[in-house]
C-alpha positions, 0 to 999 in steps of 0.5 A: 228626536225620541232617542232609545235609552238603551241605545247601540253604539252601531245604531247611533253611527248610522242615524248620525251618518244619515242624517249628514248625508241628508243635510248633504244632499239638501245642501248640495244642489251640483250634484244631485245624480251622485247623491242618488246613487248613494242613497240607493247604495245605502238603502240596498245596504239598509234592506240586506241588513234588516234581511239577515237580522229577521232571518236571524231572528226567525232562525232563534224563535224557531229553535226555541220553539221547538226547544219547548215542544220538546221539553212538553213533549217529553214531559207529557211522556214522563206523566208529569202532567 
């Protein structure tokens, strides 16, 4: 597997905690239906995650945006264009 240099220490927990889960789900044939619902839990947990993180993110490229607009606004003002 291509692994990131500049890995997370969050990351790694999570790939490897996957990555058991699925050697257990393969290995485990009795209990299929729990395997299930874990796997919908942890993708509901996974899309709730990557939500807030994009919205973070939207939120930090929006602010910076405008910082900017301001800062050439302002100067455009000035006359020092």
């Amino acid at each position: 597997m291509n692994r990131l240099q500049n890995s997370h220490p969050a990351i790694d927990f999570l790939v490897t905690f996957l990555q058991g889960r699925v050697r257990r789900a393969r290995s485990e044939e009795t209990s299929r239906g729990a395997s299930a619902v874990e796997w919908v839990i942890i993708s509901a947990v996974v899309v709730a995650i990557v939500g807030v993180v994009a919205a973070i993110i939207n939120t930090a490229l929006t602010d910076g945006a405008n910082k900017v607009k301001t800062c050439i606004d302002g100067a455009k003002a000035a006359g020092t264009c």
